[in-house]
N, C-alpha and C positions, 0 to 999 in steps of 0.2 A: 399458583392461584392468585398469589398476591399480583402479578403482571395483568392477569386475565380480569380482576376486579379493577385495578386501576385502566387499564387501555379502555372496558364497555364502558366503566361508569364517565371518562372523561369524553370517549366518543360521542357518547348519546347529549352530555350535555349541550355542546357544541354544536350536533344535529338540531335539538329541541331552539336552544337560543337561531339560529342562522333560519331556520323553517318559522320562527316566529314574525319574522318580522323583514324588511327589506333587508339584502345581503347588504348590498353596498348603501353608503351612509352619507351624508354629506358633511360627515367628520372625519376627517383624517384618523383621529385618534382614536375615534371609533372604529371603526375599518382595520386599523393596524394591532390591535387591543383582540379583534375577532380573527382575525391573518395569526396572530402571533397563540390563540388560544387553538386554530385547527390545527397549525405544523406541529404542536406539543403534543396534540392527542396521535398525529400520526408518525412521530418520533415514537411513544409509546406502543401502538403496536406494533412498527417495524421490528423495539426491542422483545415485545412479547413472540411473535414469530419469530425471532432468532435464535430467542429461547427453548421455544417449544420446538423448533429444529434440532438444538446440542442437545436435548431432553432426548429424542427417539435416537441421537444419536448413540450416546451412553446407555440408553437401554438395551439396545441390540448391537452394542461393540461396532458401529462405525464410526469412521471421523466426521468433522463436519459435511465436508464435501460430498462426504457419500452418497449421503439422505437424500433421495430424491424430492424434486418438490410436488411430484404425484402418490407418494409415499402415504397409504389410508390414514396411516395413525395421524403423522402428521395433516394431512388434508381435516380428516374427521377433527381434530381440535382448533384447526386455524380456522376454518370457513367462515362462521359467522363474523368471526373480528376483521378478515376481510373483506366483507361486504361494508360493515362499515366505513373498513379505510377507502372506499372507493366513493362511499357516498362522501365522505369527509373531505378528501382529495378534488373531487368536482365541485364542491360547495369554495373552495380555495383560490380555484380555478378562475371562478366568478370575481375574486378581488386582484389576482397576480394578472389575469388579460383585459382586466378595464382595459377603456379607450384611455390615451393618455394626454395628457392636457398639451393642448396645441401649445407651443409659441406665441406671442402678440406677434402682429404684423408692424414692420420697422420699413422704413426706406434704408437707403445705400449708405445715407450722406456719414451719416454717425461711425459707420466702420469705418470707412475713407479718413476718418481724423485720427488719422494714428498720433497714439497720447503713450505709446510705449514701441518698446523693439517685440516686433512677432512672436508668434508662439511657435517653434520649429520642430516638425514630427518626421520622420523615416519611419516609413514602411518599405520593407524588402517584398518585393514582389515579382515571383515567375512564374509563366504560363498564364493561363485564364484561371484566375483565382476569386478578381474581384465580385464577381456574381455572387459569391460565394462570403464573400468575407465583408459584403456593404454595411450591414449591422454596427461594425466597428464604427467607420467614415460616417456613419448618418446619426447614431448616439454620440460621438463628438461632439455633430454638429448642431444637436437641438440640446447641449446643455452647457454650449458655448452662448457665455452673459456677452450683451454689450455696454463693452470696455472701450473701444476704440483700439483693439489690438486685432491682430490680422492672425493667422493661417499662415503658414510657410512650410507646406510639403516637398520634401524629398523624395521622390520613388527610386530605389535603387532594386536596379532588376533587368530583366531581358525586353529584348522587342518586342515578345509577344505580351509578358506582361505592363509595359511602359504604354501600350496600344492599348490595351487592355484597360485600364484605367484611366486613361484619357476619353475611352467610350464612356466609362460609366461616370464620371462629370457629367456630360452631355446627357448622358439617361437620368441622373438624380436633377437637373435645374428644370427638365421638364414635369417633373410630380412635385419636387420641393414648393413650398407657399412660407411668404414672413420671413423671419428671421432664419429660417434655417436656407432658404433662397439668399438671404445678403449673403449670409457667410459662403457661402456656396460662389455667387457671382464674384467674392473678394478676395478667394483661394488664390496664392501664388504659388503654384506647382511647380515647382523643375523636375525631370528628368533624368538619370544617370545611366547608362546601359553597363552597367560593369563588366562585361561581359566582353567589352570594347575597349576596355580600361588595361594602360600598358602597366597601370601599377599592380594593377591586380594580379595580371600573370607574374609580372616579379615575384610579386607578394608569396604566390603560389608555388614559384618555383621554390624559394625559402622555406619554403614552410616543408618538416617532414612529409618525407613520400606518405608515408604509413597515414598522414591525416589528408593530405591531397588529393591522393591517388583515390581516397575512399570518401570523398564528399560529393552527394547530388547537387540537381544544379541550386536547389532551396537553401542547403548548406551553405555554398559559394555566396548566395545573398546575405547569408546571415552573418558569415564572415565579413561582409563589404559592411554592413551596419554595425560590425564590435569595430572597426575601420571609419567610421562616419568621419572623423579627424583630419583624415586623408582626400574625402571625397567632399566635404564639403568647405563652400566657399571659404577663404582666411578670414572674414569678417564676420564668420559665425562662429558665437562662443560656446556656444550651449543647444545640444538637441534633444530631444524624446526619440528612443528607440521603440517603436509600438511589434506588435504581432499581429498583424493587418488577418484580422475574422476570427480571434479567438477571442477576443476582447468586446464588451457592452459598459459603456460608460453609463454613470450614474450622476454625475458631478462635472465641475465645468475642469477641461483637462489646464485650463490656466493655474487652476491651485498646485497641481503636480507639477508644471513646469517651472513654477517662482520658488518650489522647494531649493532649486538652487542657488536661492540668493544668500541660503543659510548655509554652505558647504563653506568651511576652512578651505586655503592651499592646498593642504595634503586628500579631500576627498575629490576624488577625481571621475568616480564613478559613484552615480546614485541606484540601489537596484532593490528590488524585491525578492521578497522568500516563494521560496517551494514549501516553507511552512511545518513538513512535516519532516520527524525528524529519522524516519525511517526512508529520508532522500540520498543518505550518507552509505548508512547498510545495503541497501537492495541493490544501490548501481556499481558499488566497487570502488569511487572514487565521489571527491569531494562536489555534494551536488547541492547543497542548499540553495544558491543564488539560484532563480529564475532568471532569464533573457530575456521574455519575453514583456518587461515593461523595466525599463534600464534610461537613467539618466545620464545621460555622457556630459562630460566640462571640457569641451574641445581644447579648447586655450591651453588648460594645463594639459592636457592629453598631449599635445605639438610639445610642449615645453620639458616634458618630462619621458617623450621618447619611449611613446606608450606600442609605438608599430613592434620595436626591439624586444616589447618585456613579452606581447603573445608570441613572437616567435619563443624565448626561452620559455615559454608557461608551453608550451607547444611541446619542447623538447622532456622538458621535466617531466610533463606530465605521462610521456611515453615510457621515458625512463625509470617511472614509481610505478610498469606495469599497470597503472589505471585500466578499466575494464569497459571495455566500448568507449576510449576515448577518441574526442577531436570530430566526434559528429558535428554540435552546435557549438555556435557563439559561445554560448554559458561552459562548455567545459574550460575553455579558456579563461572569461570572469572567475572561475569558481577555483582555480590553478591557484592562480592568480593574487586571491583573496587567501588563500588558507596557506599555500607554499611559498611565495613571493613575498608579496608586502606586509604579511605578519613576519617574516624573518627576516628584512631588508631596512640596514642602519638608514640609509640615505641614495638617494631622494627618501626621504620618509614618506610612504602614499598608502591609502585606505579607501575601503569603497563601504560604503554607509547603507546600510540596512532604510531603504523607504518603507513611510508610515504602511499597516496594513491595510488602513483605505486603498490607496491607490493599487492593491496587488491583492483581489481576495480572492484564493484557487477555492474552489467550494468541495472540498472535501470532507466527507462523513465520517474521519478516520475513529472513532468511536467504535463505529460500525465494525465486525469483524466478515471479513470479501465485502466490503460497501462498494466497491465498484467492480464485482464480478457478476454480469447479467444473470451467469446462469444457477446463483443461490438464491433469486428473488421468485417468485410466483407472480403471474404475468400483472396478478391483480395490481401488487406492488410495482411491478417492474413498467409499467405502464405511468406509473403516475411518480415515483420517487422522484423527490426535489433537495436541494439543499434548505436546510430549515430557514434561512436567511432571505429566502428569498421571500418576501411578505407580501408588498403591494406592487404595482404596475410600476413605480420610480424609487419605490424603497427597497432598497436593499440592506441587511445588516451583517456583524459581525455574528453569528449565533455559538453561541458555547454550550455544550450538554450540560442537562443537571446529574448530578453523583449519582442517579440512578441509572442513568443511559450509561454513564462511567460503569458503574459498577455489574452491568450485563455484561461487556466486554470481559471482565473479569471474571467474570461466572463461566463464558464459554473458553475463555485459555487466551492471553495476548502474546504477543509473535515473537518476544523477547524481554530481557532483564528490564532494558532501559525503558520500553515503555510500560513494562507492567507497574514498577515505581512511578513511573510518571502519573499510570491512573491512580493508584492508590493515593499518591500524594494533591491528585486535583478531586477525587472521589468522598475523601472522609477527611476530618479534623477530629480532635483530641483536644479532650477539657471535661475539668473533673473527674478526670482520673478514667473518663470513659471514651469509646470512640464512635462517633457518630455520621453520617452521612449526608453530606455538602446540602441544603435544603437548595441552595440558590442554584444558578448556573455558574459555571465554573468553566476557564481556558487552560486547559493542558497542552496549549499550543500546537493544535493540530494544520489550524489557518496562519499561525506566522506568531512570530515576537512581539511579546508584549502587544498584543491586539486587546483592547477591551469590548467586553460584553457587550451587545446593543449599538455597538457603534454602527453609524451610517455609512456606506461603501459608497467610493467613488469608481472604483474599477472592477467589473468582476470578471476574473479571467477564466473561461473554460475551455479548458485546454487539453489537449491528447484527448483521450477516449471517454472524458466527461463528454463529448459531443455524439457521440452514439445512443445515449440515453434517449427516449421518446420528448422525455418534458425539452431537453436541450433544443432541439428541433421546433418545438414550439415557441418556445424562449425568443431563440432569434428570428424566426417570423416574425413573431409581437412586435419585436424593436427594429425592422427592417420597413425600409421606406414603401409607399404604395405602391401595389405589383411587382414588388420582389419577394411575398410573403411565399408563394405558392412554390418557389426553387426548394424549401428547407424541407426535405422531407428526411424520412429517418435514415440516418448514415451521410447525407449530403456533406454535412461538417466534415466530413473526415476525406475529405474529396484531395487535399492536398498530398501530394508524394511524399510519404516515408511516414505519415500520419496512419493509413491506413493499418488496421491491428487483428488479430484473431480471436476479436474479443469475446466471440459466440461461442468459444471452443476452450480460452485460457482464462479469462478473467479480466483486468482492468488493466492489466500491462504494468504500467510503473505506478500506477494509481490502484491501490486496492489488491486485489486475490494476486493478480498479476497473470503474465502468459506462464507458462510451464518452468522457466527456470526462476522468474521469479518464486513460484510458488515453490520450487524445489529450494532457493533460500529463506525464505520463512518457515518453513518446514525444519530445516536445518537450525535455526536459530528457535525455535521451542522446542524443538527435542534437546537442544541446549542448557535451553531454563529450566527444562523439566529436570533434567540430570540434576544439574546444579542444584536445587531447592528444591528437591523431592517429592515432585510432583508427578502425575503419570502420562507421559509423552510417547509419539510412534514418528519414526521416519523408514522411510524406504523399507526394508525387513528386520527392522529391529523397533523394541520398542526398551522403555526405561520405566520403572515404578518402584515403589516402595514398599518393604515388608517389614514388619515390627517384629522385634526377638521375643519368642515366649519359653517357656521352660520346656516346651514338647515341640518347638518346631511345626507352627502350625502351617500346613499346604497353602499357596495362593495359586490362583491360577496365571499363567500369565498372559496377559491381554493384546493378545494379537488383533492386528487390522482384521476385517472380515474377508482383506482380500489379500492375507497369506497363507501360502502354499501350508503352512498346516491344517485351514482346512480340509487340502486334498487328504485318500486313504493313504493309509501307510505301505499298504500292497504299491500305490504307485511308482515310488524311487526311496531310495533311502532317507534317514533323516540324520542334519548335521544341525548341530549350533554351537553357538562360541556365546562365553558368558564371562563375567567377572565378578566378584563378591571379596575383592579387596586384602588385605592383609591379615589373615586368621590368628596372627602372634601378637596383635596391637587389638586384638578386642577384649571381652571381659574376663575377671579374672577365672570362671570355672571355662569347663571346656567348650569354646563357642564350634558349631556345625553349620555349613553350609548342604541344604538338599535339594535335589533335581529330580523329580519324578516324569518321566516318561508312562504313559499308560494313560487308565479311566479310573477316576475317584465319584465313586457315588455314595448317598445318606439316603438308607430309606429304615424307615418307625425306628431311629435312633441310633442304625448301626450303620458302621461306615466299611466301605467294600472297597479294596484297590486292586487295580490290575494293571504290572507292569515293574517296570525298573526305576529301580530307587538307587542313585548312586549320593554318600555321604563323604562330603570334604573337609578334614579337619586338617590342623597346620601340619600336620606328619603323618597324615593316612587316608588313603579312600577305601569305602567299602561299594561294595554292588550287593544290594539285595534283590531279592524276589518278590514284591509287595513291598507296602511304603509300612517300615519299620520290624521288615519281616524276617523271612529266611535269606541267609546271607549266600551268599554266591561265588565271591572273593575278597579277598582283601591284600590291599599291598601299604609297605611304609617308604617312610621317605627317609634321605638322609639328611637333609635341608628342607626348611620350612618352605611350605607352597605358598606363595605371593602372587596373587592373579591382580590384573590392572586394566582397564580399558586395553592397553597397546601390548600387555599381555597376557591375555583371555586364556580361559579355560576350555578345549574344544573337546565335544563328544561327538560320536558318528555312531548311529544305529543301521543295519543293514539287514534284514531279518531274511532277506531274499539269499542271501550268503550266509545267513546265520551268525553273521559277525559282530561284533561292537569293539569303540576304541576310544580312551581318553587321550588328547593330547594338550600338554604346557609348553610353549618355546621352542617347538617343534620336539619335545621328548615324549615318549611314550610312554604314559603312565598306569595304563592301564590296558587290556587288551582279550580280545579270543572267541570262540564261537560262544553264541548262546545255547544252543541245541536244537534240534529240532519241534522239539516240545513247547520249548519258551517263543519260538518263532512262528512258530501258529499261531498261541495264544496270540500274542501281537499284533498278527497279521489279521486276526479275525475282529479286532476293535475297531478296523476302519473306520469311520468317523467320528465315533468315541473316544479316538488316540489324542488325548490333551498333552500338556507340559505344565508343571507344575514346580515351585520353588518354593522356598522355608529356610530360615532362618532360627539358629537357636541362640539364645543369650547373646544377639547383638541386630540393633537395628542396621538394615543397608538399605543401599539405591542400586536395584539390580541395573544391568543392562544385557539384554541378552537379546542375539540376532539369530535368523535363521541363514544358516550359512550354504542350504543344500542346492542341489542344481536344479535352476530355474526355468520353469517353462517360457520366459520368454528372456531374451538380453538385456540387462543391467547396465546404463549407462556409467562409464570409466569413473566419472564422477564421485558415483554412489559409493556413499560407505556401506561398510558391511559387519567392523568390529570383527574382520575376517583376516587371517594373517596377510591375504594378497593385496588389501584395499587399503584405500585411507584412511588416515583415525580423525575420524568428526570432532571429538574432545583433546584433541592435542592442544595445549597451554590453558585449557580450564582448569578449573581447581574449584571439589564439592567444598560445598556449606555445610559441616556438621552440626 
């Protein structure tokens, strides 16, 4: 309620102010003051939909994902909020696609007085790309001041793309006007075809098969640009490695390039963040560093025999089993930085973290799937932008307020390390109480030590941020005259090995992710869920918490909506594997572990069970007939039962055989027919056949999977908490 008062009442303000009066202003600060007042209200209902999504979720026991987004409940509460986010989003629209303020018109003469050494950029480019990727080359070129400093491009790339970009010179001097025409006519382009390059195949042949053998031809380019050392002239000390179309500049790229007048000897590489720090977890291997805007110090590169350290970063990084390595440039950078030069006496060499201006990935990681199309409603999914992006030349850094924080929190985040992270950027402590962040706040979703509001120079959208509808607009806006009409939805993603299933999996590395990502985020909350006693589901098991009361009250246990326990029991037998911990290290009277199998119902105050009750205490299990009823067997033990994640508790019901069976460690604890009698009962609960758990005189963190045979195949992967599979919690360790 509280989401649903705040999202109308901030909406409708923002609509009444924007409909009162002219949108755009002839104030800058007015404009960006009313820019920065719609993204906040539509920050809030993205978070109120998100909500109201884990809301229908938890009501009817699915996970997030489940919930469709034509799902009534959910429809019938969200609609009006978004109508408005659509009206608010277009009203936005009006200030982020102003016309943009031309350039003055300059003659030549002023560039031609070079008053310094060039600015020198590499772009790797193969195939016919540049149609596609002008946006970058032409925002360089209208926010390049005159200095009297020149342009000095590199193209390293194939014939077709070296061709390729030599057209589109010739295509942009015909539309260009002013200033963006000098620099344009004062461009000194070289060419490299590496492709033709006998170092390169050397290079190649050195280099592990395993990375060679497995790199397209873009890969090859982007190796020739972590190589620029090698390729270009000896009298260049210093270049910018760009990502020719994924990049829109904001700022004059001169400020990024004199960053290295401030590097030590020892920084040899200048580079930017991936920002987020779920770049380490998802991919298997050390991914922080971004490629894709990278300062190189050629000079020291030659001098310190920088070709020698990627072959060993090459090998290492094979050798530590890294996971998908040796694609790009960056897994090398990234080797590099975390295995090499932090553990390397001499040469003593480091590669330096650039400001977050110049490297801003616009990611919403607040958001939980923020870059999975298909948890958005088309309303949203039509207009989502990065909050940052304000006006037509403004760009900033944008940080959530502790409320957008603390939604993430509400619906479950993906691990230990970043649930800490929000709590710790979400709330503060004082007087003795704990309160929630009023201001915005950076939990470094965009990069290190980024501050709030700051102004961007670079904004990078990269992988499958360019599938988004707004992206596609974006770069129209900023793409020179008659090249706007190319960017239609998906175009961005036109480059090889770019393209993603993003309709079908999510955001890839970015966000929900494809299928295995999602199958490790998955893995890592049902992780924290164990750990800190929360209630978590992966693949056929799920994990939750019961509190010890002196009668062992029933919980039910909270299966996905899409496990095989909802099938009938008539269908195939039922197994599961459980654990409830050490029964001789709990309280001092007698603690009990219970399992009910059957249907527990409450009707005008009296409670009805049907089914089997098996009770585990440190040296005996019973089987009852009803939950705390007629007993059926009993057996003792001669050694205490110690059940553990990796040595589970297994029952098998078979009613079709009339059989059941406990087993521990693979011993048989228990065992025999149930009768025919009891086998019907059973049989005839079909869809009423629940599971149920209790604890007496000791709180625990069950975990309990369904271990029976599945109507479809299990990938090898999956755990199961089943003696065949792997143990998902091997080297965790609970928080009591």
């Amino acid at each position: 309620r509280l989401w649903a008062v705040l999202a109308e009442a901030f909406a409708l303000i923002m609509i009444i102010d924007m409909e009162s009066g002219e949108v755009l202003s002839n104030s800058t600060g007015d404009n960006l003051g009313r820019a920065r007042g719609l993204v906040k209200s539509m920050g809030l209902l993205e978070a109120f939909y998100q909500i109201s999504r884990n809301r229908v979720a938890v009501t009817f026991g699915r996970s997030f994902r489940e919930v469709d987004n034509d799902d009534p409940v959910l429809v019938e509460t969200t609609k009006p909020y978004l109508a408005y986010y659509q009206e608010i989003a277009k009203l936005h629209e009006k200030l982020l696609f102003a016309p943009s303020a031309r350039p003055a018109s300059h003659g030549l003469e002023a560039l031609r007085e070079q008053i310094g050494g060039p600015i020198n950029i590499v772009f790797s480019i193969v195939g016919e790309w540049t149609q596609s990727g002008v946006a970058t080359l032409w925002t360089m070129l209208r926010h390049r001041k005159e200095d009297g400093r020149l342009l000095r491009i590199f193209v390293l790339g194939d014939t077709t793309g070296i061709d390729d970009f030599r057209k589109l010179i010739i295509d942009l001097k015909d539309v260009a006007v002013g200033l963006i025409r000098a620099h344009l006519e004062a461009l000194d382009v070289h060419y490299i075809d590496i492709f033709a390059s006998r170092f390169m195949r050397n290079y190649l042949r050195r280099l592990p098969k395993q990375c060679s053998n497995a790199l397209p031809r873009i890969g090859t380019a982007l190796y020739a640009r972590l190589l620029s050392h090698e390729f270009l002239p000896a009298e260049v000390s210093r270049c910018l490695a760009l990502d020719f179309g994924d990049l829109l500049f904001f700022d004059d790229v001169a400020g990024l390039f004199d960053l290295g007048d401030s590097f030590d000897e020892s920084e040899i590489i200048g580079a930017g963040l991936h920002g987020a720090e779920e770049a380490y977890h998802q991919e298997g291997k050390p991914s922080m560093i971004n490629g894709g805007v990278v300062l190189y110090q050629l000079s020291a590169m030659r001098k310190h025999n920088f070709t020698g350290d990627t072959l060993t970063a090459a090998q290492l990084g094979l050798a530590k089993d890294y996971r998908n390595f040796c694609v790009w440039d960056q897994d090398i950078i990234n080797v590099l930085d975390v295995d090499i030069y932090a553990n390397r006496e001499e040469p003593r060499l480091r590669i330096r973290r650039l400001p977050c201006k110049w490297n801003l990935i616009p990611s919403t990681g607040w958001q939980l799937e923020w870059n999975s199309m298909e948890v958005w409603p088309d309303e949203i999914l039509q207009h989502k932008r990065y909050p940052g992006l304000l006006l037509t030349d403004h760009v900033s850094h944008h940080c959530p307020s502790g409320l957008e924080i603390l939604q993430l929190l509400h619906i479950g985040a993906p691990d230990e390390h970043f649930k800490r992270h929000f709590w710790e950027g979400a709330i503060f402590r004082a007087d003795g109480g704990v309160y929630v962040t009023g201001g915005a706040v950076d939990p470094g979703f965009t990069g290190k030590g980024c501050k709030c509001n700051d102004r961007v120079g670079i904004l990078h959208v990269l992988s499958t941020f360019k599938a988004w509808p707004l992206a596609s607009k974006l770069f129209a806006h900023h793409a020179p005259p008659g090249f706007q009409d190319q960017f239609q939805r998906g175009a961005l993603l036109k480059r090889d090995g770019q393209k993603t299933d993003w309709a079908g999996g999510g955001g890839g590395f970015w966000g929900g992710g494809t299928r295995k990502d999602l199958h490790g985020m998955a893995q890592e909350s049902f992780r924290y869920s164990w750990q800190y006693g929360h209630i978590g589901s992966y693949e056929n098991c799920v994990t939750f918490p019961t509190a010890g009361t002196s009668s062992g009250g029933y919980v039910l246990v909270p299966w996905k909506p899409t496990s095989h326990w909802l099938t009938s029991m008539a269908d195939r037998p039922v197994k599961i594997s459980l654990s409830f911990g050490d029964l001789t290290q709990r309280a001092a009277e007698t603690p009990s572990a219970y399992v009910f199998f059957g249907s527990i119902s409450e009707l005008s105050g009296v409670t009805t069970t049907v089914g089997l009750e098996f009770e585990f205490q440190a040296f005996s299990l019973q089987l009852r007939l009803g939950a705390r009823s007629t007993r059926l067997q009993e057996v003792l033990f001669g050694s205490a039962l110690k059940t553990s994640e990796t040595a589970p508790i297994s029952i098998e019901i078979d009613d079709q055989r009339d059989a059941f069976s406990v087993h521990w460690q693979n011993n048989l604890l228990m065992g025999g027919n149930l009768g025919s009698r009891i086998s019907n009962v059973m049989s005839r609960l079909g869809e009423r056949f629940r599971v149920f758990v209790a604890a007496r005189a000791f709180d625990h963190q069950w975990v309990v999977c369904d271990c029976s045979v599945f109507a479809e195949p299990v990938s090898a992967a999956t755990w199961q908490l089943c003696p065949q599979d792997q143990r998902l919690l091997a080297g965790w360790q609970r928080e009591e």
